[in-house]
VMD Tcl script that builds the backbone (N, CA, C; Angstrom):
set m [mol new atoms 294]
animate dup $m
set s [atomselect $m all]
$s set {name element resname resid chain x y z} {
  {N N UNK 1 A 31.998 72.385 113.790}
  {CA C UNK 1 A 31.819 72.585 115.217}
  {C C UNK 1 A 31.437 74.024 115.434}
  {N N UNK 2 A 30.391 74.617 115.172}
  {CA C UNK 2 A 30.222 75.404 115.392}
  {C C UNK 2 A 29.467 75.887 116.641}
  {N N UNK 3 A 29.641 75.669 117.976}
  {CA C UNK 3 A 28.815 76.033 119.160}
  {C C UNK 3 A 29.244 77.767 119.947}
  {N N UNK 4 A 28.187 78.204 119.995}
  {CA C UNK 4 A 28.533 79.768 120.437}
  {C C UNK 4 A 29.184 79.932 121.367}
  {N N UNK 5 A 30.379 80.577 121.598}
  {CA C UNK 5 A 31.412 80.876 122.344}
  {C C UNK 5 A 32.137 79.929 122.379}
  {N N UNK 6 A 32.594 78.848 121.982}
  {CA C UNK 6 A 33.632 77.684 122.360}
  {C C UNK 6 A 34.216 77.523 120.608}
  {N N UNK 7 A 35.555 77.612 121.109}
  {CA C UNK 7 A 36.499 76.789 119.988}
  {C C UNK 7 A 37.044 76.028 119.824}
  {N N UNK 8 A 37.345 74.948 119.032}
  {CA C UNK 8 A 38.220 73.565 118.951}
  {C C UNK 8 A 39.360 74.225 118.758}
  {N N UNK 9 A 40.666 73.623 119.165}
  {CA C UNK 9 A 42.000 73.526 118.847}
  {C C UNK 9 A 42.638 72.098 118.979}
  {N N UNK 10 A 42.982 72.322 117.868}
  {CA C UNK 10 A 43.706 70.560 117.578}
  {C C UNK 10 A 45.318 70.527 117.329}
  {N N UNK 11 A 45.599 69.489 118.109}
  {CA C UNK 11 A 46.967 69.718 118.310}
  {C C UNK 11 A 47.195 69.181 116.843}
  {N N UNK 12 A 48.686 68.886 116.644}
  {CA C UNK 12 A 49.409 67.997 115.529}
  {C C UNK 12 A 48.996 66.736 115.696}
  {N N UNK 13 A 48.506 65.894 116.629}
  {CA C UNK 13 A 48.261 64.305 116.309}
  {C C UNK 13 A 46.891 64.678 116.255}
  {N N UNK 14 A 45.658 65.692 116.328}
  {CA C UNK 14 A 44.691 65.126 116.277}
  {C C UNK 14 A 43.575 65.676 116.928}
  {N N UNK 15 A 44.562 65.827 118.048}
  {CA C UNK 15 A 43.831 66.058 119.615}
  {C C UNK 15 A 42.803 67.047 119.944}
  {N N UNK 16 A 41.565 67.521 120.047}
  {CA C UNK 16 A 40.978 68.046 119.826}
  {C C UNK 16 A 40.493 68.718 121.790}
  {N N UNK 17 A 40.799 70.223 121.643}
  {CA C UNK 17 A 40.322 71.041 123.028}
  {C C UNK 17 A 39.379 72.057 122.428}
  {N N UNK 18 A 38.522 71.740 123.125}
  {CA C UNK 18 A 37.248 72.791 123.078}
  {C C UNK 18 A 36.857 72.988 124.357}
  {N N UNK 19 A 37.339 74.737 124.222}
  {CA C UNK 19 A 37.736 75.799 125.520}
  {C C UNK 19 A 36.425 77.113 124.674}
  {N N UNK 20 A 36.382 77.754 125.965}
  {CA C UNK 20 A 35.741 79.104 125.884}
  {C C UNK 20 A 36.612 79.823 124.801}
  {N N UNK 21 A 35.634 80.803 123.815}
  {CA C UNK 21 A 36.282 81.055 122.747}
  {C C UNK 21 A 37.376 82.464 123.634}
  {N N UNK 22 A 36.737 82.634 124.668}
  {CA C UNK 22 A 37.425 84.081 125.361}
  {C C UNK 22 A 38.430 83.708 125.737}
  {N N UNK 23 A 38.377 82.106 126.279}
  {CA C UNK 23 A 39.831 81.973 126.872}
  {C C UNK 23 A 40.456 81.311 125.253}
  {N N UNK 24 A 40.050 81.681 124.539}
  {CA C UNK 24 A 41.433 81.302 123.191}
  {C C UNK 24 A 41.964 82.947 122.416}
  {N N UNK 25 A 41.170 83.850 123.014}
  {CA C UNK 25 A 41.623 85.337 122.502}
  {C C UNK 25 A 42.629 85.578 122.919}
  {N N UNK 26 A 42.836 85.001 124.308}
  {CA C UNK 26 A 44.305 85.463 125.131}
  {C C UNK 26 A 45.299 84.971 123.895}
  {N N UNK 27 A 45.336 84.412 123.047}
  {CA C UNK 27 A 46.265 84.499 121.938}
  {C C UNK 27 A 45.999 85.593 121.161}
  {N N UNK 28 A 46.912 86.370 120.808}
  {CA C UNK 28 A 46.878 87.641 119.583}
  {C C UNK 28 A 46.169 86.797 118.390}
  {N N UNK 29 A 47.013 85.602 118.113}
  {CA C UNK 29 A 47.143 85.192 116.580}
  {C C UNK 29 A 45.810 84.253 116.295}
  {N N UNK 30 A 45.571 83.794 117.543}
  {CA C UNK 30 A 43.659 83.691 117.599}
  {C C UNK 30 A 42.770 84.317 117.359}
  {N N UNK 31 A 43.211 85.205 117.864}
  {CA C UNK 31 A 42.546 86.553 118.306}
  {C C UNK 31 A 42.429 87.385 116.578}
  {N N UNK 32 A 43.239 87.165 116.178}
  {CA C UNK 32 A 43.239 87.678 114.393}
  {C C UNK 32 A 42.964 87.110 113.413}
  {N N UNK 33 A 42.767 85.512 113.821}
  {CA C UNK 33 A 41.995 84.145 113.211}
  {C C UNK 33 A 40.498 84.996 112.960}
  {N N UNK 34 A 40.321 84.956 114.007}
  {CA C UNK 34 A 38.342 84.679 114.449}
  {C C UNK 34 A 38.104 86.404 114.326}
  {N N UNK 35 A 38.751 87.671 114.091}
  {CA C UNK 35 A 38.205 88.768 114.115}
  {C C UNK 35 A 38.417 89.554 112.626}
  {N N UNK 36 A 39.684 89.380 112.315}
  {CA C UNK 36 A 40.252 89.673 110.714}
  {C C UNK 36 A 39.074 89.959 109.913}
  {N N UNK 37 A 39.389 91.055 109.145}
  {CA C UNK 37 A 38.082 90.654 107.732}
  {C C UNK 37 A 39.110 89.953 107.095}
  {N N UNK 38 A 38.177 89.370 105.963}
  {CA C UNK 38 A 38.937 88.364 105.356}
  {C C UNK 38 A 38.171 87.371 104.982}
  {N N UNK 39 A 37.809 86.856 106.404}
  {CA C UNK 39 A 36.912 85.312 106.543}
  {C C UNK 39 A 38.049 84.577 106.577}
  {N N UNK 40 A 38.840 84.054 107.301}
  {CA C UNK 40 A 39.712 83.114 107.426}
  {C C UNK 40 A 38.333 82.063 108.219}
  {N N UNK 41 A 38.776 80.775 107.178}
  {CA C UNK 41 A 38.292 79.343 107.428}
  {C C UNK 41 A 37.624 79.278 108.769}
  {N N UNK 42 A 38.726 79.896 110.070}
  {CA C UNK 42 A 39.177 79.219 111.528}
  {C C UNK 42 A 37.983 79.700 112.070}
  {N N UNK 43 A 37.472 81.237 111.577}
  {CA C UNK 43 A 36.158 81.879 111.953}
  {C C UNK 43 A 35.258 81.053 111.459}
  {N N UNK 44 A 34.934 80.864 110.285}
  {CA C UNK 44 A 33.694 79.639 109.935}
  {C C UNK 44 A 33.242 78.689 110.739}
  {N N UNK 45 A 34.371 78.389 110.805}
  {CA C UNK 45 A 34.188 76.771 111.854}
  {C C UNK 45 A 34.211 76.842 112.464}
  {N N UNK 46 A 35.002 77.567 113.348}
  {CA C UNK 46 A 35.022 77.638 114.653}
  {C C UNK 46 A 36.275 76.885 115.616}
  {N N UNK 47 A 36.912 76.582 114.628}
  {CA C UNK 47 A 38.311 75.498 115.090}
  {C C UNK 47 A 39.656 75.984 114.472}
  {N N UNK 48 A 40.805 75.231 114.859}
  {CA C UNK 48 A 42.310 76.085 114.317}
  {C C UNK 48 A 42.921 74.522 114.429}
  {N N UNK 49 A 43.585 74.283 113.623}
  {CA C UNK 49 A 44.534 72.992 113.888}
  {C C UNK 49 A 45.809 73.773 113.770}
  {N N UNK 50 A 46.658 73.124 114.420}
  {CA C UNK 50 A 48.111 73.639 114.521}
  {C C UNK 50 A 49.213 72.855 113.808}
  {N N UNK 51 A 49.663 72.199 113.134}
  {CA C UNK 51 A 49.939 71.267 112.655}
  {C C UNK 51 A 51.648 70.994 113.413}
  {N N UNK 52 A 52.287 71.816 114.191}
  {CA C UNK 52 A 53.401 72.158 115.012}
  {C C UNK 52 A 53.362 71.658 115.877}
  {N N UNK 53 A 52.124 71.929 117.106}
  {CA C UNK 53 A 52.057 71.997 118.674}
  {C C UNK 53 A 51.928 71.249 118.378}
  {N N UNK 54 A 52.263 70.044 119.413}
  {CA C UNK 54 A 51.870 68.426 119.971}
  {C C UNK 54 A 50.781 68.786 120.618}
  {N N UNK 55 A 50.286 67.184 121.469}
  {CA C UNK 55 A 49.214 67.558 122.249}
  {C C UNK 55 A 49.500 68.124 123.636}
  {N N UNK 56 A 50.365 67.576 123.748}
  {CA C UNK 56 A 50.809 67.760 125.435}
  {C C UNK 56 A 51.097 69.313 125.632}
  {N N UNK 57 A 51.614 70.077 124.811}
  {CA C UNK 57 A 52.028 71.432 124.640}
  {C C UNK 57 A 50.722 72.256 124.144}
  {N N UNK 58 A 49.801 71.680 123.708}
  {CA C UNK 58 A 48.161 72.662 123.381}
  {C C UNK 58 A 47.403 72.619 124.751}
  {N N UNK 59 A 47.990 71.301 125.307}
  {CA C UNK 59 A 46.872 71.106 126.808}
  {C C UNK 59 A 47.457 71.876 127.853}
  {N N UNK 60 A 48.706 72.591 127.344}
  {CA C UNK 60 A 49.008 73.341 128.864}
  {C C UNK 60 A 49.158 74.899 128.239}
  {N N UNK 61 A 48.685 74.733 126.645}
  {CA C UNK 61 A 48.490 76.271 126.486}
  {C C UNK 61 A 47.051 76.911 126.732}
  {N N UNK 62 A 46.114 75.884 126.664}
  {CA C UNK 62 A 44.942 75.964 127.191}
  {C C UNK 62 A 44.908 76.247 128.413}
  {N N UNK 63 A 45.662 75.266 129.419}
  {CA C UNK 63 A 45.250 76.048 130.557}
  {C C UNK 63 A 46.131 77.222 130.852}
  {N N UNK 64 A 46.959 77.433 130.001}
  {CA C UNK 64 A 47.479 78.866 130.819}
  {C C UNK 64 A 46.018 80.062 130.161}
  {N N UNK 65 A 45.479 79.875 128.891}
  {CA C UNK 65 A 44.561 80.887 128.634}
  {C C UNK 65 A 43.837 80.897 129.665}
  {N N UNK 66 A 43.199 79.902 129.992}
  {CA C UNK 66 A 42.115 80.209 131.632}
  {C C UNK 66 A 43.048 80.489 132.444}
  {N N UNK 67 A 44.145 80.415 132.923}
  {CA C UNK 67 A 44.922 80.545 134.108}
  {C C UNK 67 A 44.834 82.688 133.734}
  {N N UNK 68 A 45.473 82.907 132.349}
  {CA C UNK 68 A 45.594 84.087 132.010}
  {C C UNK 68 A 44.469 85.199 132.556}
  {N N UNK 69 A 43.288 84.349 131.655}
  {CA C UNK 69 A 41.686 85.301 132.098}
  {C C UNK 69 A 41.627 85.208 133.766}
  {N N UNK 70 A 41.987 84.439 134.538}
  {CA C UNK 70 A 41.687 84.383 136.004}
  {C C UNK 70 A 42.697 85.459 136.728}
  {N N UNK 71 A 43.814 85.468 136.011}
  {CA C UNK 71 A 45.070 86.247 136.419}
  {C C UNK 71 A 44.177 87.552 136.208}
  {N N UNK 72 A 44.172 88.116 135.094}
  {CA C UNK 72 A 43.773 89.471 134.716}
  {C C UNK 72 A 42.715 89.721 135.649}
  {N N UNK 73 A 41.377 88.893 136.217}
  {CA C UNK 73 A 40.803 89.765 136.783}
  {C C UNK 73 A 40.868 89.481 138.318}
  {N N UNK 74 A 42.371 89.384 138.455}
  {CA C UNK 74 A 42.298 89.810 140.394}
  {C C UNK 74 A 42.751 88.846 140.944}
  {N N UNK 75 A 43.149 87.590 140.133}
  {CA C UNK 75 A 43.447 86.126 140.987}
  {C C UNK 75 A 44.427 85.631 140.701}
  {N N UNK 76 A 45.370 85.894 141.803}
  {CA C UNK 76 A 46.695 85.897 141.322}
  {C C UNK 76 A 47.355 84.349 141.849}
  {N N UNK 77 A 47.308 83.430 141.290}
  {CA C UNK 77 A 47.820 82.280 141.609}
  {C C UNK 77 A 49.129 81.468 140.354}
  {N N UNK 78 A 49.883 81.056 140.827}
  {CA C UNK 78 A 50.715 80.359 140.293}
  {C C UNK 78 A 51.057 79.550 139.069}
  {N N UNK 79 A 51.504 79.815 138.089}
  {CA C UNK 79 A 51.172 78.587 136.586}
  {C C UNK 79 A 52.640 77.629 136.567}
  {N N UNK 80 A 52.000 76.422 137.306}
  {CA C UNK 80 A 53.423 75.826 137.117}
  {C C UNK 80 A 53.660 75.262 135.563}
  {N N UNK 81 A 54.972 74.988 135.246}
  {CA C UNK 81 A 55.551 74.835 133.720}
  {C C UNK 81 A 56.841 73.634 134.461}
  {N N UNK 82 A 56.188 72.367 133.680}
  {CA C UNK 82 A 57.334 71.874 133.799}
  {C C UNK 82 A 58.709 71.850 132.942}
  {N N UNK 83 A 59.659 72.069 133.672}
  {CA C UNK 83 A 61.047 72.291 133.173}
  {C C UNK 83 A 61.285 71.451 131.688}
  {N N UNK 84 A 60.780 70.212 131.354}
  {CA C UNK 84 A 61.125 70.030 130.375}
  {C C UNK 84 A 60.360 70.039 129.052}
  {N N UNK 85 A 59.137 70.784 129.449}
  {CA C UNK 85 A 57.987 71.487 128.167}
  {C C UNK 85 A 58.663 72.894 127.891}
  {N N UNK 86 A 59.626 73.634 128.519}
  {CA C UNK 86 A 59.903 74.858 128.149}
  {C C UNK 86 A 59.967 75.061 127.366}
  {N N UNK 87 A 60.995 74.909 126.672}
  {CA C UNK 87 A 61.479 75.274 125.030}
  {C C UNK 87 A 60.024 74.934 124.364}
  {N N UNK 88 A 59.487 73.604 124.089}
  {CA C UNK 88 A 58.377 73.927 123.503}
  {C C UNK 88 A 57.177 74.733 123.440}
  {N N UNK 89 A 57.031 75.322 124.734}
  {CA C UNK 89 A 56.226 75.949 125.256}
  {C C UNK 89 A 56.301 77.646 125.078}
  {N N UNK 90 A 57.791 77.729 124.830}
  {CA C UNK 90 A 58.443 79.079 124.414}
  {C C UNK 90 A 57.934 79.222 122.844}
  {N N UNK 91 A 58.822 78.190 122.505}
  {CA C UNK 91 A 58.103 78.492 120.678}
  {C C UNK 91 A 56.644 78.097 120.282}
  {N N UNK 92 A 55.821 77.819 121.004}
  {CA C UNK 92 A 54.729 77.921 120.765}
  {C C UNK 92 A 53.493 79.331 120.966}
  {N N UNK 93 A 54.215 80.095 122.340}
  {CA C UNK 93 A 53.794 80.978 122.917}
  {C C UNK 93 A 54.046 82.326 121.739}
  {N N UNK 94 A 55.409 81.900 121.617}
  {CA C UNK 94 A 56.474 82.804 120.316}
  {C C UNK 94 A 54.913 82.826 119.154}
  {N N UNK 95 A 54.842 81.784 118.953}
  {CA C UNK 95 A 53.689 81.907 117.549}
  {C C UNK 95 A 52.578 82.340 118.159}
  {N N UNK 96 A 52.255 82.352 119.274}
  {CA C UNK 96 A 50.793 82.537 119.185}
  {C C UNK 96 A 50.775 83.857 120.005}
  {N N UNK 97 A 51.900 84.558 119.956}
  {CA C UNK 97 A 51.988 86.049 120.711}
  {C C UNK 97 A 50.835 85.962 122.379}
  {N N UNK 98 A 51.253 84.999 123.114}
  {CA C UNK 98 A 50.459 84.783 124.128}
  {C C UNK 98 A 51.535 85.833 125.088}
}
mol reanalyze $m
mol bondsrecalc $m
mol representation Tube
mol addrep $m
């Protein structure tokens, strides 16, 4: 999958989100995937599987990255989190230094 500016992220079952690669930098540990020398794989391709995150917990880390990039430049609106994704949503954030 290699298309310019967009990256796949695949949850643990499979699930496949392909988002703006800018809105996947808002992760540090993305962000050190795709820039690192090295050549890590994730840069080649253009994709990251997580083998941890479920799907339901990649689809609302996605939108907090766009929610993030919209925040930073001036638009300050609300990210609701439902109460019982927290904890997962904590240790996922935990790994991906969001």
């Amino acid at each position: 999958m290699k298309k310019e500016g967009m990256v796949k992220l695949i949850s643990a079952e499979g699930f496949e989100f392909v988002i703006d690669k800018k809105a996947a930098m808002v992760s540090q540990t993305i962000r050190n995937m795709f820039t690192s020398p090295g050549g890590f794989s994730e840069a080649e391709h253009g994709e990251v599987t997580f083998p941890e995150i479920s799907t339901i917990i990649l689809e609302k880390i996605c939108q907090y990255f766009y929610w993030s990039l919209q925040y930073a430049s001036g638009r300050e609106t609300e990210f609701h989190i439902e109460p019982e994704l927290t904890l997962e949503l904590m240790m996922a954030a935990n790994f991906l230094h969001t």
